[in-house]
N, C-alpha and C positions, 0 to 999 in steps of 0.2 A: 236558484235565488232563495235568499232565506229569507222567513217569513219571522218577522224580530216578534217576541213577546213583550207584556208589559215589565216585565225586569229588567231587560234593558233600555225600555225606553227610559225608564225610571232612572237607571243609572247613567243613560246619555249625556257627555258633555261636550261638543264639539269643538270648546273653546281650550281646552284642556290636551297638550299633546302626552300620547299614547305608545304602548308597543301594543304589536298583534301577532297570532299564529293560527294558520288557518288551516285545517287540513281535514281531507276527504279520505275516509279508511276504505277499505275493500267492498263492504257489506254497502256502499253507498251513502251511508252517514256520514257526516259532516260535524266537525268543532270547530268554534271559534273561542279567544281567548285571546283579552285585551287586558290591560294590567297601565296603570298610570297613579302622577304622583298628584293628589289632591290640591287644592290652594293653598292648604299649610302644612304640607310636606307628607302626609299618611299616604302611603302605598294602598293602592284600591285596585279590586280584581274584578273581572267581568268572565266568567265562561258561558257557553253556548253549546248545545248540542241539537243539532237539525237532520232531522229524517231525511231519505233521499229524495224525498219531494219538498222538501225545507222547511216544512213545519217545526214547529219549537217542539223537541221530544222533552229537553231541561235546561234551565236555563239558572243560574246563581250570580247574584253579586255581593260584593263583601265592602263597606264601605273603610274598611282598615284591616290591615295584616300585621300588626303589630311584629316590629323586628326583622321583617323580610324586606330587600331590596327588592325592587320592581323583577327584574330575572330570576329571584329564587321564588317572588310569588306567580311568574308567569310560568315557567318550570313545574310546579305543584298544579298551577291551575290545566295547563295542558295533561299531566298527568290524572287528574282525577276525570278530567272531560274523555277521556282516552277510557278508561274503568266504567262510566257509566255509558259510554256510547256501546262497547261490550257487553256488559251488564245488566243495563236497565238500568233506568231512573228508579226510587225509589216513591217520586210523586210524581203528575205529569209534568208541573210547571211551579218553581222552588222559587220563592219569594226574597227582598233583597235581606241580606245579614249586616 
């Protein structure tokens, strides 16, 4: 179970439909990464990256992707959740953009 941090809550909209992609790599680590389209049309990104006990390792949101559709921001966002779950965060817990 993930344990959500305050960047997504922040960016939570329930009322707002979504895509998602959820995946559990070898090492135990877990991404998530939701991507949806604002109330006036701005492509907005959410990624996650949760330890194997589901603690928030990083977490980003982007309140606009300027120029990407919802797939090529979801695509990037899995991509970079994928780089940091390997990698390392750069901070514990990344604030929203």
């Amino acid at each position: 179970m993930k344990i959500r941090g305050d960047v997504f809550w922040k960016w939570a909209d329930p009322t707002l439909h979504h895509r998602d992609h959820d995946e559990t790599l070898d090492n135990g680590t877990s991404i998530e990464v939701e991507v949806r389209l604002s109330r006036t049309g701005s492509t907005q990104l959410f990624f996650g990256v949760y330890g194997p006990t589901g603690e928030a390792v990083h977490e980003e949101a982007f309140d606009s992707r300027p120029g990407e559709t919802m797939t090529r921001a979801l695509v990037w966002g899995v991509g970079r959740a994928r780089q940091i779950a390997v990698e390392g965060p750069t901070k514990k817990v990344a604030a929203c953009v």
